[in-house]
C-alpha positions as CSV (number, residue, x, y, z in Angstrom):
1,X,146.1,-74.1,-105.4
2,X,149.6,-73.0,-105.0
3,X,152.0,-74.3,-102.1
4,X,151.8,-70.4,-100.1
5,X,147.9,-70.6,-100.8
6,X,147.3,-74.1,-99.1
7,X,150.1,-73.5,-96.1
8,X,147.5,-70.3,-95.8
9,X,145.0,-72.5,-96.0
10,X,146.3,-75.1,-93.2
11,X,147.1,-72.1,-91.1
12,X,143.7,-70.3,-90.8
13,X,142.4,-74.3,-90.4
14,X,144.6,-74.8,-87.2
15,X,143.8,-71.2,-86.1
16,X,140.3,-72.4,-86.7
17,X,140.6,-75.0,-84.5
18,X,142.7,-73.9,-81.8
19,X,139.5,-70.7,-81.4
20,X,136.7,-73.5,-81.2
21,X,138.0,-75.5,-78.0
22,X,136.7,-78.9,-80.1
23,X,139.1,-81.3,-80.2
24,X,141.4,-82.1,-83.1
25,X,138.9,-85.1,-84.1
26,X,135.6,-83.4,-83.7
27,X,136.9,-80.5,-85.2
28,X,138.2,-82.5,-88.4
29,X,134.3,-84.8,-88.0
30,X,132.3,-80.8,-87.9
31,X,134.0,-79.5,-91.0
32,X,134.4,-82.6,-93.1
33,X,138.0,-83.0,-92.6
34,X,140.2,-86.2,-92.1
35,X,142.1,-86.4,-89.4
36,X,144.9,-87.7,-91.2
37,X,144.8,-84.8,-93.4
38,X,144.8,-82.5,-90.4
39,X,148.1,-84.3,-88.6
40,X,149.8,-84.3,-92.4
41,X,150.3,-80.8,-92.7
């Protein structure tokens, strides 16, 4: 995966996440993400 394609990636996440109303953790715990991971990028 190329840099563009995993900032792409991060950005449909957070978009992801900011349409679900979970928060950061159970959003990371429902689609088997870390929440490291999540804060990292």
């Amino acid at each position: 995966m190329s840099k563009n394609d995993k900032i792409q990636y991060w950005q449909r996440i957070f978009q992801q996440q900011t349409e679900s109303k979970l928060t950061k953790a159970e959003f990371c715990k429902t689609n088997d993400l870390t929440l490291s991971t999540f804060y990292a990028w």
